[in-house]
C-alpha positions in Angstrom: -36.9 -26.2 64.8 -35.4 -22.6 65.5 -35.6 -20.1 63.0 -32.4 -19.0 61.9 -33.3 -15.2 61.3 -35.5 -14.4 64.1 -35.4 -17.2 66.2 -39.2 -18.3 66.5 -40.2 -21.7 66.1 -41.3 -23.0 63.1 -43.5 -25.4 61.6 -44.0 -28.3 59.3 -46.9 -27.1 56.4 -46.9 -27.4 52.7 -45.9 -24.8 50.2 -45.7 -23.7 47.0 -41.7 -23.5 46.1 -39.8 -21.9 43.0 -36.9 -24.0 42.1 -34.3 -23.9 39.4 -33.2 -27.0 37.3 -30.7 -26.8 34.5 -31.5 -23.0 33.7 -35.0 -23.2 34.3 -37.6 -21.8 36.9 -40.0 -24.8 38.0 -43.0 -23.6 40.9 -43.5 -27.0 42.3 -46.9 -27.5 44.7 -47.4 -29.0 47.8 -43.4 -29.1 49.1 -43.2 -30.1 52.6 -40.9 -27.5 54.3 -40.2 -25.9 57.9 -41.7 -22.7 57.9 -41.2 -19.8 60.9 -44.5 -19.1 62.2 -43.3 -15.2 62.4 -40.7 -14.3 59.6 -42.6 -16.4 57.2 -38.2 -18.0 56.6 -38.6 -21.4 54.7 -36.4 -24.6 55.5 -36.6 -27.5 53.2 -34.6 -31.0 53.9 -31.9 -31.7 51.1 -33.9 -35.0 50.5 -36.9 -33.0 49.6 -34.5 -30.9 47.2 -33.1 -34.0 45.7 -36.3 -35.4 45.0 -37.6 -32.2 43.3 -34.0 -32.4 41.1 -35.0 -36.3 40.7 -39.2 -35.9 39.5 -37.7 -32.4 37.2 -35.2 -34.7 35.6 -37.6 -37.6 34.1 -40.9 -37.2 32.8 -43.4 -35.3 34.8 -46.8 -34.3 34.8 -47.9 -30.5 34.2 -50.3 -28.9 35.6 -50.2 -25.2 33.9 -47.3 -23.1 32.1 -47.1 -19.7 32.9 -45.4 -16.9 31.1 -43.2 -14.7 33.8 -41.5 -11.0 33.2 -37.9 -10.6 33.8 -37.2 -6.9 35.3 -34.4 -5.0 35.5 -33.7 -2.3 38.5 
């Protein structure tokens, strides 16, 4: 695949990836995504995203809560 922003290829790898579901922030681990080997730019297939929306919505294992900071600028 061709990066949108910079035009590099990318490439298939794993990540970490912060998602919201009904008002809440979720990091979910091991996401398969297309990611640009220059720009760092992340691509992830709306079947992955469905799925993450389907395992949020029933029960589902946790592996650590954290406690964030909202900022202001």
């Amino acid at each position: 695949m061709i990066c949108d922003c910079c035009g590099c290829l990318t490439k298939r790898r794993r990540v970490r990836k912060h998602h919201w579901y009904k008002g809440r922030l979720y990091v979910i681990e091991n996401v398969l995504a297309e990611l640009c080997q220059e720009c760092g730019e992340r691509y992830f297939l709306a079947t992955t995203l469905d799925a993450i929306d389907q395992l949020l919505a029933g029960n589902h294992p946790v592996k650590e809560t954290l406690l964030i900071e909202v900022v202001p600028m």
